[in-house]
Backbone of each chain as ProteinMPNN parsed JSONL, in Angstrom:
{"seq_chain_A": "XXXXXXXXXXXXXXXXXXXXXXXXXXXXXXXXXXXXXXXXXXXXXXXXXXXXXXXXXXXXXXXXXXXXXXXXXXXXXXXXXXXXXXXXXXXXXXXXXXXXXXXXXXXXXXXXXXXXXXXXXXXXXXXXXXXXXX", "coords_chain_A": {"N_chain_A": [[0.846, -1.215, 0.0], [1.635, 1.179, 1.427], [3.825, 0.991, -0.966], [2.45, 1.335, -3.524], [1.55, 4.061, -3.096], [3.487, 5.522, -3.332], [5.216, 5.022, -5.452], [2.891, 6.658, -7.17], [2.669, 8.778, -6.46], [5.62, 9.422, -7.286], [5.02, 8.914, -10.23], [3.268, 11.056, -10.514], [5.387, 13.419, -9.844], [7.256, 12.949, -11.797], [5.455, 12.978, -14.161], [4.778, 15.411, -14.195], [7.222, 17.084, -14.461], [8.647, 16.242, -16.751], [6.385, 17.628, -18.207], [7.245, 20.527, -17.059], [10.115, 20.307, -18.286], [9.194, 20.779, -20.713], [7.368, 22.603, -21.54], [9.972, 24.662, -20.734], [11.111, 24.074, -22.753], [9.341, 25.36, -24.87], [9.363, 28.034, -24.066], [11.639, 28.866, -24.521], [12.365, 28.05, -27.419], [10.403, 30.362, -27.947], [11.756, 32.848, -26.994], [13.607, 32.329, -28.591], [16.123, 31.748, -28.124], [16.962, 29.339, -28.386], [19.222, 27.511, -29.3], [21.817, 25.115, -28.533], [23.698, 24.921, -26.513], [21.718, 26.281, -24.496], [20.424, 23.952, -24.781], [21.116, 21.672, -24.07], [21.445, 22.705, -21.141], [19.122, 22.414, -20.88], [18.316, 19.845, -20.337], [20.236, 18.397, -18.593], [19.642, 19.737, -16.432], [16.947, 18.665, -16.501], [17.455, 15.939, -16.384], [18.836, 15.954, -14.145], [16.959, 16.7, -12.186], [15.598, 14.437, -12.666], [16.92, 12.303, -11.818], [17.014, 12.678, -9.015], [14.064, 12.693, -8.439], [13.71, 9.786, -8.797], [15.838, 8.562, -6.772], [14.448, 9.505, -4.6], [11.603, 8.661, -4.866], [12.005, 5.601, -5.482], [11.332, 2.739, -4.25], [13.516, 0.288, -3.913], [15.676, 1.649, -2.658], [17.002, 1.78, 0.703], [15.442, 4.381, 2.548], [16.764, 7.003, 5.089], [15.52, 6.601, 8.302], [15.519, 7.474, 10.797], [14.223, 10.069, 13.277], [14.919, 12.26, 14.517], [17.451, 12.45, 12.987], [16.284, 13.68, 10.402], [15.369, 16.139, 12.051], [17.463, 16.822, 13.159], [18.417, 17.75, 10.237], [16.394, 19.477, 9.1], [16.446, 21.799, 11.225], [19.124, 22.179, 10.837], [18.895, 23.465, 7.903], [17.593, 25.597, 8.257], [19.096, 27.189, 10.116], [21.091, 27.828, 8.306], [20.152, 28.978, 5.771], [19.369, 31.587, 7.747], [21.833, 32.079, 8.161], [22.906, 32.68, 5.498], [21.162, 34.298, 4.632], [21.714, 36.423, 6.2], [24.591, 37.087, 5.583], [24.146, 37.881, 3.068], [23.127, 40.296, 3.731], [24.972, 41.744, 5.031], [27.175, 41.924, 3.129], [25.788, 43.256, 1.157], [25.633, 45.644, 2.535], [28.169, 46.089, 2.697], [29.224, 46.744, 0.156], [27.343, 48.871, -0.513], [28.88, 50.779, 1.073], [31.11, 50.583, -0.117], [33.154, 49.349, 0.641], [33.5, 46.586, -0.29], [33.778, 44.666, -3.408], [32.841, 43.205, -5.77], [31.858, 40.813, -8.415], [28.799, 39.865, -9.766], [28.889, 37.279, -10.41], [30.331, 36.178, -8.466], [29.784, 36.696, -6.322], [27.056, 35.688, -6.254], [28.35, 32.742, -6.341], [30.067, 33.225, -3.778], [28.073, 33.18, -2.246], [26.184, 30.834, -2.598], [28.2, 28.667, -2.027], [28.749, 29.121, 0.427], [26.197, 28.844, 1.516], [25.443, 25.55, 1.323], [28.158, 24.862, 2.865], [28.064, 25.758, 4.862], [25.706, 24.648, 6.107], [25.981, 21.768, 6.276], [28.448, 22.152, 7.899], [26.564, 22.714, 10.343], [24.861, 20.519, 10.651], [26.686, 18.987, 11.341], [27.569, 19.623, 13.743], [25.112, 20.176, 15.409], [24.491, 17.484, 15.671], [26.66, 16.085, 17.008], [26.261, 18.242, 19.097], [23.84, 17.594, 19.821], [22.355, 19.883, 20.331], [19.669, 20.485, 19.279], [16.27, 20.289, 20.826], [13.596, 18.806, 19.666]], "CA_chain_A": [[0.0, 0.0, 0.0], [2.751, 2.584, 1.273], [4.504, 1.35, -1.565], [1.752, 1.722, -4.522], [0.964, 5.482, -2.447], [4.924, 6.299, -3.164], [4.776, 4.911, -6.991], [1.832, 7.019, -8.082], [3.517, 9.929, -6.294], [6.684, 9.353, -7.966], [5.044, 8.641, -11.451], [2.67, 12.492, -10.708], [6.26, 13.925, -10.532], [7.686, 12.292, -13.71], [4.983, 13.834, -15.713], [5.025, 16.83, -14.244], [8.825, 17.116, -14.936], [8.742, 16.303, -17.816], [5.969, 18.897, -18.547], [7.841, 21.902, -16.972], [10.765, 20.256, -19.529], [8.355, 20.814, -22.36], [7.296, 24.406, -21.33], [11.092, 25.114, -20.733], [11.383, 24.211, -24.582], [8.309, 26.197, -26.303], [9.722, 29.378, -23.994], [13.44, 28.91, -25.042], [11.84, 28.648, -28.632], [9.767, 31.489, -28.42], [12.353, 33.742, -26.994], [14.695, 32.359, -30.147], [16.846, 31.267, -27.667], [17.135, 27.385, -28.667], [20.719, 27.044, -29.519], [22.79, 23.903, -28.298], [23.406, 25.163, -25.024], [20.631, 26.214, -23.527], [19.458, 22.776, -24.7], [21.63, 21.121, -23.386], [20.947, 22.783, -19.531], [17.653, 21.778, -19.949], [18.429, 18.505, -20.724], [20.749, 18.401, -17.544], [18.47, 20.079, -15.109], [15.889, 17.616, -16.277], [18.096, 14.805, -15.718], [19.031, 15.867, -12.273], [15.991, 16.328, -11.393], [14.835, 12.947, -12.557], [17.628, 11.329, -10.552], [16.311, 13.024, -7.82], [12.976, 11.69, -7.965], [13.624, 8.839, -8.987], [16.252, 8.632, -5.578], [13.693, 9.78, -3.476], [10.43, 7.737, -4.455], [12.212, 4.481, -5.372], [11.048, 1.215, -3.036], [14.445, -0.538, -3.916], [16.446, 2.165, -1.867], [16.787, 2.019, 1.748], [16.056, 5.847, 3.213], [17.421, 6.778, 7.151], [13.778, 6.891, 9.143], [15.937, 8.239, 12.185], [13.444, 10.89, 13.085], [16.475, 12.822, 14.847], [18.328, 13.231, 11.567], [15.111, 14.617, 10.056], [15.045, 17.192, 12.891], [18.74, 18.003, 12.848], [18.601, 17.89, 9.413], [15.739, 20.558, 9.361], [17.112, 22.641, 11.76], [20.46, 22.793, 10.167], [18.647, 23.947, 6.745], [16.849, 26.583, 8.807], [19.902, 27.949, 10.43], [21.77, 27.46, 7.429], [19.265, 30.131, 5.49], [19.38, 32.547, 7.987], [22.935, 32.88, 8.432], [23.281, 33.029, 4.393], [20.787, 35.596, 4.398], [22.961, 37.649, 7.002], [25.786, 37.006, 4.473], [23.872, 38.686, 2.219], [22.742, 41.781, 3.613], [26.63, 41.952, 5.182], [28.01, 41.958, 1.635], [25.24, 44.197, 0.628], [25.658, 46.974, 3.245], [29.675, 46.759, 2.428], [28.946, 47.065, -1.196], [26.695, 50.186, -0.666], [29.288, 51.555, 1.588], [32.108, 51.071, -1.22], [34.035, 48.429, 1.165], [33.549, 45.075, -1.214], [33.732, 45.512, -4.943], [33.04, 41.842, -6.506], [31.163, 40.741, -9.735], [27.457, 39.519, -9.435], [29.042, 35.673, -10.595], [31.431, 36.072, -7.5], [29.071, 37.063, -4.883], [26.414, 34.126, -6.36], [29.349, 31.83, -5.864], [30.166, 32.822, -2.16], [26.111, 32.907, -1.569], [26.174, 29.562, -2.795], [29.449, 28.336, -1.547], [28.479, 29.576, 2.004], [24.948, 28.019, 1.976], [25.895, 24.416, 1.367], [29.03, 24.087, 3.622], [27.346, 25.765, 6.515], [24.517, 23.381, 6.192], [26.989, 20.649, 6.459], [28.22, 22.268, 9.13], [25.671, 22.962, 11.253], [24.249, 19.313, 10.976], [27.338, 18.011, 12.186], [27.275, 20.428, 15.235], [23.904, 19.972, 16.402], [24.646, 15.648, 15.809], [27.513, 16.002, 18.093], [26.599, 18.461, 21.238], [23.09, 17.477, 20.922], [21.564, 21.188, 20.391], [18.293, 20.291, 18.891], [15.559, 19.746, 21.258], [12.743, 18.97, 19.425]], "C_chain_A": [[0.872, 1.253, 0.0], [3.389, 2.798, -0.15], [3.636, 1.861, -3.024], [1.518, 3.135, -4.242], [2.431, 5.758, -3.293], [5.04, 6.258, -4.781], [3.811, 6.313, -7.514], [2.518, 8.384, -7.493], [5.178, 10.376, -7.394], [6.083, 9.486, -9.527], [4.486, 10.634, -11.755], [4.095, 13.588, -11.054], [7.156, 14.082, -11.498], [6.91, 12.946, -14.313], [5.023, 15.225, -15.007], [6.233, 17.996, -14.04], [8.845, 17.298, -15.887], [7.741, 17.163, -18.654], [6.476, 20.204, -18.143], [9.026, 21.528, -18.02], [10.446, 20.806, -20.7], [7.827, 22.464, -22.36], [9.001, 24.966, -21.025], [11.949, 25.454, -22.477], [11.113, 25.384, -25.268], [9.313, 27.593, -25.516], [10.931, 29.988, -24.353], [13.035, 29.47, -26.436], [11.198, 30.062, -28.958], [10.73, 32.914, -28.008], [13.794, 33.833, -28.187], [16.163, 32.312, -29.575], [17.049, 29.975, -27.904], [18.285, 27.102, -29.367], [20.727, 25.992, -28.305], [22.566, 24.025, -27.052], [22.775, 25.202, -24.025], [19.779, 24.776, -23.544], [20.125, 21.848, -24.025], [21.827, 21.643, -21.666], [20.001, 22.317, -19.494], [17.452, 20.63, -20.126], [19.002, 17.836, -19.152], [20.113, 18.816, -16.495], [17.197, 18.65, -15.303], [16.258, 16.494, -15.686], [18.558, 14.581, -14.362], [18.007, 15.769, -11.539], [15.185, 15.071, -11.079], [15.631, 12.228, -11.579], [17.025, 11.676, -9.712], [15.217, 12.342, -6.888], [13.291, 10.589, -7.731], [14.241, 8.01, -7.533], [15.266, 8.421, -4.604], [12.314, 9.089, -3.418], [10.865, 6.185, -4.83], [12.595, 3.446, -4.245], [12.463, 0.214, -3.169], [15.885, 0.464, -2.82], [16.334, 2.757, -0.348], [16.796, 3.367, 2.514], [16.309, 5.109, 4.613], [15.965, 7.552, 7.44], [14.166, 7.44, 10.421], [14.993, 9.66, 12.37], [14.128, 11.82, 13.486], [17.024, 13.507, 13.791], [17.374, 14.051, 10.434], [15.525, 15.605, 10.584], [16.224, 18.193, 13.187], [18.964, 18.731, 11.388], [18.13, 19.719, 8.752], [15.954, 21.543, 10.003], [18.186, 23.576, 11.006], [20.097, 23.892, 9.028], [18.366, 25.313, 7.24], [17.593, 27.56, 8.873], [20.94, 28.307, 9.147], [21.501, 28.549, 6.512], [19.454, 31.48, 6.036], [20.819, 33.17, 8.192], [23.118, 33.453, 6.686], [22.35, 34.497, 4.47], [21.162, 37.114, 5.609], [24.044, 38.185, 6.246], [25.263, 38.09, 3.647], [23.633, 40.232, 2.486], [23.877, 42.475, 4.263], [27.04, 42.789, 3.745], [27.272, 42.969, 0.975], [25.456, 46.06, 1.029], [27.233, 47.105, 2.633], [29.476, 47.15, 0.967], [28.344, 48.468, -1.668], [27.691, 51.074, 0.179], [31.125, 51.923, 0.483], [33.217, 49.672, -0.627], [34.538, 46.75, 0.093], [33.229, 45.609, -2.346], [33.948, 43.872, -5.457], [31.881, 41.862, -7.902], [29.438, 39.952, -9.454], [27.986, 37.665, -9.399], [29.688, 35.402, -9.451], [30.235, 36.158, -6.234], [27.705, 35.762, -5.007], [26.865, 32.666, -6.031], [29.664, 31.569, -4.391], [28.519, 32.712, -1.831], [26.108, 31.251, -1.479], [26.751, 28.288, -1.982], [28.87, 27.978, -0.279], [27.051, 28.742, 2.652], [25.025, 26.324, 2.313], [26.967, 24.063, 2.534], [28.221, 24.344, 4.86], [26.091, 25.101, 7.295], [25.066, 22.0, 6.596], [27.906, 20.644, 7.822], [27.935, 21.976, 10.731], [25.348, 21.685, 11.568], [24.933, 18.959, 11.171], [27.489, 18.468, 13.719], [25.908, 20.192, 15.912], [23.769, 18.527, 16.068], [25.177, 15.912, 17.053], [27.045, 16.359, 19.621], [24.817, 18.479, 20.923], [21.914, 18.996, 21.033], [20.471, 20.8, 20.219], [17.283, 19.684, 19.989], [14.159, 19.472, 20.999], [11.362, 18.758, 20.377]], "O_chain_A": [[0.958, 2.103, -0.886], [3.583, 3.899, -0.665], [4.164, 2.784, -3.646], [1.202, 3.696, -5.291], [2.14, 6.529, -4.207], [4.972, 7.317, -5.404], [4.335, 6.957, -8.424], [2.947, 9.105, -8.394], [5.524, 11.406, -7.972], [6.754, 10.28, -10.186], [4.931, 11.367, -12.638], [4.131, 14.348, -12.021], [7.698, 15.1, -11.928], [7.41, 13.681, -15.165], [5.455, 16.146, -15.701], [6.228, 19.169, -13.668], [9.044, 18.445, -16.287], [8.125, 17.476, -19.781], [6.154, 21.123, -18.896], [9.12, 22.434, -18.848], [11.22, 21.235, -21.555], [8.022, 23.281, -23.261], [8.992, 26.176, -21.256], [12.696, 26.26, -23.031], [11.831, 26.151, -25.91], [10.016, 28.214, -26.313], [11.224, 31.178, -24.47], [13.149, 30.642, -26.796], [11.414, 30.732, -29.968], [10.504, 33.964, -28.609], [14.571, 34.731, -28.512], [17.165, 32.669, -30.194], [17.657, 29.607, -26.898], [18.137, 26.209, -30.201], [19.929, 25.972, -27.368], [21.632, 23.522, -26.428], [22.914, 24.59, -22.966], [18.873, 24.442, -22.782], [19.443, 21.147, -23.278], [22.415, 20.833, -20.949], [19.607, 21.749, -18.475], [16.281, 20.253, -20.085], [18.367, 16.943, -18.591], [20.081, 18.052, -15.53], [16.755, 17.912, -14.422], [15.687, 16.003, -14.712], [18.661, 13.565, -13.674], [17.892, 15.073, -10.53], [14.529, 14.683, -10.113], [15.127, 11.619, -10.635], [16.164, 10.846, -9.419], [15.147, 11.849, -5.762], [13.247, 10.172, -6.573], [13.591, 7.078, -7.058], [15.177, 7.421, -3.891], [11.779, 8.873, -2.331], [10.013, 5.378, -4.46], [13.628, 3.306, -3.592], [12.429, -0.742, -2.394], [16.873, -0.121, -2.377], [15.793, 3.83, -0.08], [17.828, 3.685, 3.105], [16.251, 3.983, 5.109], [15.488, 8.604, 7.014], [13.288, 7.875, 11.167], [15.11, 10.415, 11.405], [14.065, 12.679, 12.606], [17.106, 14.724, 13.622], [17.823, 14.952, 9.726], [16.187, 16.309, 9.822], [16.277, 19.41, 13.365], [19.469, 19.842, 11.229], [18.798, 20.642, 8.287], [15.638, 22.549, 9.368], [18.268, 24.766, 10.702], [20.679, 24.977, 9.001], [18.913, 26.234, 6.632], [17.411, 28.606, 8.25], [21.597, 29.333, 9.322], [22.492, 29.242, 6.283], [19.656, 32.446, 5.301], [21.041, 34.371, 8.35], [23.458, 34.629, 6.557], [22.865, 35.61, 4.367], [20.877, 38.311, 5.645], [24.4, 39.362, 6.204], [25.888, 39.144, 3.532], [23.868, 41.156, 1.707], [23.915, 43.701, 4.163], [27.14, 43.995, 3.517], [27.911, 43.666, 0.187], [25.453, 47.106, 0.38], [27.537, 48.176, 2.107], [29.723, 48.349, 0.839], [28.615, 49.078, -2.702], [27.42, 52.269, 0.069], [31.877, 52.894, 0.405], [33.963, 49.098, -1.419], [35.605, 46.155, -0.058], [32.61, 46.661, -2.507], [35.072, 43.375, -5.52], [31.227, 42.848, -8.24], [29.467, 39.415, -8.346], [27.552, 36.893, -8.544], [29.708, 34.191, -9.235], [30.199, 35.357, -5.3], [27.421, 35.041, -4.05], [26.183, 31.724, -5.628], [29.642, 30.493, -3.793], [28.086, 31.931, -0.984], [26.04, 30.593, -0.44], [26.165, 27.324, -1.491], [28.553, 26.841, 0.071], [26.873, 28.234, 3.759], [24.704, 25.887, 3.419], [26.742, 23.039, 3.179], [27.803, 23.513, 5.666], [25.693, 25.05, 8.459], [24.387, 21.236, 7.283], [28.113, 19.7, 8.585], [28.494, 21.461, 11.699], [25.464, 21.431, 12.767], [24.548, 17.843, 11.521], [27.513, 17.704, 14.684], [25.885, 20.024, 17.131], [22.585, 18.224, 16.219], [24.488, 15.992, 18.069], [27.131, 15.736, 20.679], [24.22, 19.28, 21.642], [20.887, 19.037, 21.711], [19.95, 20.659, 21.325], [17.421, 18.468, 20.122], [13.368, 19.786, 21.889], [10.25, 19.023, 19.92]]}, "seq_chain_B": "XXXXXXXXXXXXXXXXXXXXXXXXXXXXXXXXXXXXXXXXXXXXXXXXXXXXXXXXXXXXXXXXXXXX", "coords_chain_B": {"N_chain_B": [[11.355, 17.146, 30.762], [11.613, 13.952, 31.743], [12.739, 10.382, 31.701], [12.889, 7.074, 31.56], [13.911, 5.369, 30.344], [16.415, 3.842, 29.917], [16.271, 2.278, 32.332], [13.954, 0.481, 31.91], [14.629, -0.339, 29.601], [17.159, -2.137, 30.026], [15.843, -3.856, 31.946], [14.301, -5.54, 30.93], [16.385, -6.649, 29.101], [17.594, -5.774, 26.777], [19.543, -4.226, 24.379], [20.548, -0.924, 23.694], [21.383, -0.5, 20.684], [19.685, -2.773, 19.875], [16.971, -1.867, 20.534], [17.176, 0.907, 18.697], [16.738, -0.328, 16.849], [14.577, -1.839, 16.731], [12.598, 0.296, 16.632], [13.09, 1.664, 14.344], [15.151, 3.786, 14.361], [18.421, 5.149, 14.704], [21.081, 4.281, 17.287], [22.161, 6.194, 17.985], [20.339, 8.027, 18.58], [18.776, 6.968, 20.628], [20.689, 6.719, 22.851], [21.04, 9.545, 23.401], [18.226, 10.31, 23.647], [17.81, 8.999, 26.424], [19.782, 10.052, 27.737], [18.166, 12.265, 27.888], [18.862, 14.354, 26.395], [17.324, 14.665, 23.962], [13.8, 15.299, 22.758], [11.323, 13.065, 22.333], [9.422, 12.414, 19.516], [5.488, 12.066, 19.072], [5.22, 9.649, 17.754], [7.488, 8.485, 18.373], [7.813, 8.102, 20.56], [5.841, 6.301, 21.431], [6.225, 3.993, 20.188], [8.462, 3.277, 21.115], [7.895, 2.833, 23.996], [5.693, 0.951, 23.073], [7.649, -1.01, 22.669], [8.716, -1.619, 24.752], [7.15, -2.673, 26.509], [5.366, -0.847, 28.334], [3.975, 2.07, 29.192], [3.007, 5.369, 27.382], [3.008, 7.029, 30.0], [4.114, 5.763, 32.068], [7.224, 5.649, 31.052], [7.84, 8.5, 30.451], [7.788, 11.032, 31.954], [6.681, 14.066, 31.998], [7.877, 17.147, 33.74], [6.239, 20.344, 34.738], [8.067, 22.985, 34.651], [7.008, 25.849, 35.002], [5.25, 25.521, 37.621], [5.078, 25.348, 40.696]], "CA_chain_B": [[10.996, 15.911, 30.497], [12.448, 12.956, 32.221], [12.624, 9.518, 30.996], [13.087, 5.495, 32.412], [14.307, 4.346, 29.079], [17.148, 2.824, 30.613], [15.937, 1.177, 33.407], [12.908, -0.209, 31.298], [15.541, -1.561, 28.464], [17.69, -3.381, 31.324], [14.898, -4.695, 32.585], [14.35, -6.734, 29.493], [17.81, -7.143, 28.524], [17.831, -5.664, 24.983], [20.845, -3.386, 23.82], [20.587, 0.257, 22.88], [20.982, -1.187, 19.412], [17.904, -3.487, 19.578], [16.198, -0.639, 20.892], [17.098, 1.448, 18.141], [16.51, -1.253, 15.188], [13.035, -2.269, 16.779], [11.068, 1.839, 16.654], [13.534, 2.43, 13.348], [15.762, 4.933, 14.746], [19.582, 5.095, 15.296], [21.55, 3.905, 18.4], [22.519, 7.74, 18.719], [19.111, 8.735, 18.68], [18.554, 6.337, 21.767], [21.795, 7.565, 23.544], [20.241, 11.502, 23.559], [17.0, 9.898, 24.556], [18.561, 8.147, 27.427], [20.44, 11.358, 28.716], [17.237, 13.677, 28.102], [19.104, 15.375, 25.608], [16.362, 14.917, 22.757], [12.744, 14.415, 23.314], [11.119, 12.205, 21.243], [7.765, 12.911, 18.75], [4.885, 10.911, 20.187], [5.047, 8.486, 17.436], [8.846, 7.69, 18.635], [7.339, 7.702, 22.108], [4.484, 5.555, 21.487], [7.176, 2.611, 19.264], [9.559, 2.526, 22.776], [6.576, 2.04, 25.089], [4.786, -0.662, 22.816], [8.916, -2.315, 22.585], [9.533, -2.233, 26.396], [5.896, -3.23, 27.232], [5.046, 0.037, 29.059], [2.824, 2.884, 28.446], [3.614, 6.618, 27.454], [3.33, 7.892, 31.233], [5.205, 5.195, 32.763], [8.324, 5.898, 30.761], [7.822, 9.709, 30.084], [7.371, 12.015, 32.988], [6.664, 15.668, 32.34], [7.709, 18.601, 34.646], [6.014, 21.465, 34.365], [9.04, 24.209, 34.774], [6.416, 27.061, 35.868], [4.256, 24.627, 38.424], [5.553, 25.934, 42.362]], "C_chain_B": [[12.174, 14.628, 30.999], [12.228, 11.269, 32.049], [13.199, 8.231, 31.864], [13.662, 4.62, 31.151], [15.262, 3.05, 29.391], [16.92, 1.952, 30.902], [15.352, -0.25, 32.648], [14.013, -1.339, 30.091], [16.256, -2.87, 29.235], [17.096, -4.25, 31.808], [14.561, -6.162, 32.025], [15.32, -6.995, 28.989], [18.107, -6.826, 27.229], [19.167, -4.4, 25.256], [19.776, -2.237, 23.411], [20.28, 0.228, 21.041], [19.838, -2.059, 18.978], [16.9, -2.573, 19.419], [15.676, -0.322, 19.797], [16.494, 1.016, 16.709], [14.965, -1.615, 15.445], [12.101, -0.671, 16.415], [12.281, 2.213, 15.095], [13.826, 3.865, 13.413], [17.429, 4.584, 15.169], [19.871, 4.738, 16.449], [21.919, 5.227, 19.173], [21.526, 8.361, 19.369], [18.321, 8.227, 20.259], [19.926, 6.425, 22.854], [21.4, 8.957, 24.511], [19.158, 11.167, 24.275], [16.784, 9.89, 25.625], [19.137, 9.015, 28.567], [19.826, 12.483, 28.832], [17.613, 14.559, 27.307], [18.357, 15.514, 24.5], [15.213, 14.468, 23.691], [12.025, 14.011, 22.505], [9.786, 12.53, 20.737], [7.166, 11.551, 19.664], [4.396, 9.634, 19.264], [6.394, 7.519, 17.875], [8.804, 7.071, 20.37], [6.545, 6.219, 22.336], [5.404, 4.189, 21.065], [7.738, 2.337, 20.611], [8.749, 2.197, 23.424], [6.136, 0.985, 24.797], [6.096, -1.94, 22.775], [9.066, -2.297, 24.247], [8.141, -2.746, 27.127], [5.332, -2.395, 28.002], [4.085, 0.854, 28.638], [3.696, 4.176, 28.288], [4.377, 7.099, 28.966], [4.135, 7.301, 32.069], [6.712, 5.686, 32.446], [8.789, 7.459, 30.768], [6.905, 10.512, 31.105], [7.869, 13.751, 32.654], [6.627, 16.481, 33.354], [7.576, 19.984, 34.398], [7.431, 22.851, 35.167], [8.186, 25.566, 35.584], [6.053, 26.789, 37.193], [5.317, 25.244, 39.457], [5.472, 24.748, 43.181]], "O_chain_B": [[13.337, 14.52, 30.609], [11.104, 11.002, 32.472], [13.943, 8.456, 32.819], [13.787, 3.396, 31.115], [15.073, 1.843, 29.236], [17.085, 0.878, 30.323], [15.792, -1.399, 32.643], [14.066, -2.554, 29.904], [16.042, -4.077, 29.126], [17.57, -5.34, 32.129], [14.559, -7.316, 32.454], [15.151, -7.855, 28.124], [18.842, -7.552, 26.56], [19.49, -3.902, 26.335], [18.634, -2.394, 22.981], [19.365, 0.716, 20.378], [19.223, -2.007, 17.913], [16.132, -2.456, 18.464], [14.547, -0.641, 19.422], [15.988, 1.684, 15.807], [14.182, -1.681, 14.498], [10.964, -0.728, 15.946], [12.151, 3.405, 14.816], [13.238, 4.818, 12.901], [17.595, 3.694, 16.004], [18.838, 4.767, 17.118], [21.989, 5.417, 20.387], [21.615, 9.045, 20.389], [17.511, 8.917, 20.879], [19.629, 5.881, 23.918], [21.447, 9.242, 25.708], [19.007, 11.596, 25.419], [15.845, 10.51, 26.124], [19.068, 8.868, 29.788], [20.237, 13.478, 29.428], [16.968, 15.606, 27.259], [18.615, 16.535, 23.862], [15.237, 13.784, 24.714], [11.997, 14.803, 21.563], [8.975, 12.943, 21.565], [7.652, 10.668, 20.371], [3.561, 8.804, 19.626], [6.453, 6.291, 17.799], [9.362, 6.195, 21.031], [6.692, 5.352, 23.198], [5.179, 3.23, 21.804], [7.513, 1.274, 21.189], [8.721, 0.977, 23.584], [6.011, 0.053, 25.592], [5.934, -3.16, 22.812], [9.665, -3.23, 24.782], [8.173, -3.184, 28.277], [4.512, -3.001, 28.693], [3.32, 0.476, 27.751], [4.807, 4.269, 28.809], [5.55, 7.395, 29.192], [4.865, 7.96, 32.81], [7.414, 6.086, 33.376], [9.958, 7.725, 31.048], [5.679, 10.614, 31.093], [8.889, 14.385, 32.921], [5.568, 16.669, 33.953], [8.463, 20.721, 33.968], [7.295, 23.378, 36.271], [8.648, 26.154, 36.561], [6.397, 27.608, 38.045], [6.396, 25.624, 39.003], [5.737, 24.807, 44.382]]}, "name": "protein", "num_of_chains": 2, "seq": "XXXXXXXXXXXXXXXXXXXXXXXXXXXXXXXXXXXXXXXXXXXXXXXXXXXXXXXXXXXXXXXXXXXXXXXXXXXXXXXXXXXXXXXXXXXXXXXXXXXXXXXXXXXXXXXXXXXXXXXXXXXXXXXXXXXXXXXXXXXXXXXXXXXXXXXXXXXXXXXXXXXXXXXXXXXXXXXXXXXXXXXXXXXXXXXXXXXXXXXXXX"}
């Protein structure tokens, strides 16, 4: 039962993947953007995303049901967010004050950068001492 | 929130690890438990009580912090 519930979930996001794929097309086309490239990201985004699913609703792969690592997990993301968006309005105020002088690809990079490790982080810090009391 | 997990596991002789493999939860996650440092949802509550043979309130004693 769980597993036919997880299937039909999994199959709703397959097509409706592969329909934002198909609207990613006509709007590429219609902006006369449809060179190589861009077809080839949306070929790659699609494909990641299908792994994804496919990861996350397939019955042959054992997830971790630890409800714990959920809760640190969640946490971490949380804290993880708000410090990036500290980062940001940091980097923003020095930027308006003349102090930082980087390129929009550079400052997307540390945004980026900064979000991921400190997520990684964080969830090993609140494993260890234990912070999280849900 | 204060907890008998211990006792109650000893009692019956299972491991931390049994514990954790019977409610489908880590050995860590029953560690924290154990020392009060996590407190558990009340479906993780409800899985340890029905594995040690107990009930919620036996194992899981709330103190109200304001209460005089």
């Amino acid at each position: 039962m769980q597993g036919g519930k997880l299937m039909k979930k999994a199959n709703i996001m397959i097509v409706a993947l592969f329909g934002l794929f198909i609207i990613s097309l006509f709007s590429l086309y219609n902006y006369a953007v449809l060179n190589i490239t861009n077809l080839m990201v949306s070929f790659i985004v699609f494909g990641i995303l299908l792994v994804l699913v496919v990861l996350r609703y397939s019955p042959l792969i054992q997830r971790e049901q630890d409800e714990r690592t959920f809760v640190i997990a969640k946490a971490a993301v949380q804290y993880s967010w708000v410090l990036t968006f500290l980062l940001i309005t940091t980097l923003f105020v020095l930027s308006i004050l003349g102090f930082v002088l980087c390129s929009n690809q550079t400052l997307l990079g540390i945004v980026l950068i900064f979000m991921i490790f400190s997520y990684f982080v964080l969830n090993l810090v609140f494993d260890k001492t234990a912070a999280i009391r849900e | 929130m204060t907890n008998r997990i211990k006792e109650f596991r000893q009692e019956i002789g299972i491991t931390q690890e049994e514990l954790a493999s019977c409610v489908n939860s880590r050995r860590e996650t029953i560690v924290y438990l154990e020392k009060g440092k996590y407190n558990p949802s009340l479906r993780l509550a409800y899985n340890i009580a029905k594995r040690l043979g107990k009930t919620i309130e036996d194992i899981f004693s709330f103190e109200d912090e304001n209460s005089t």
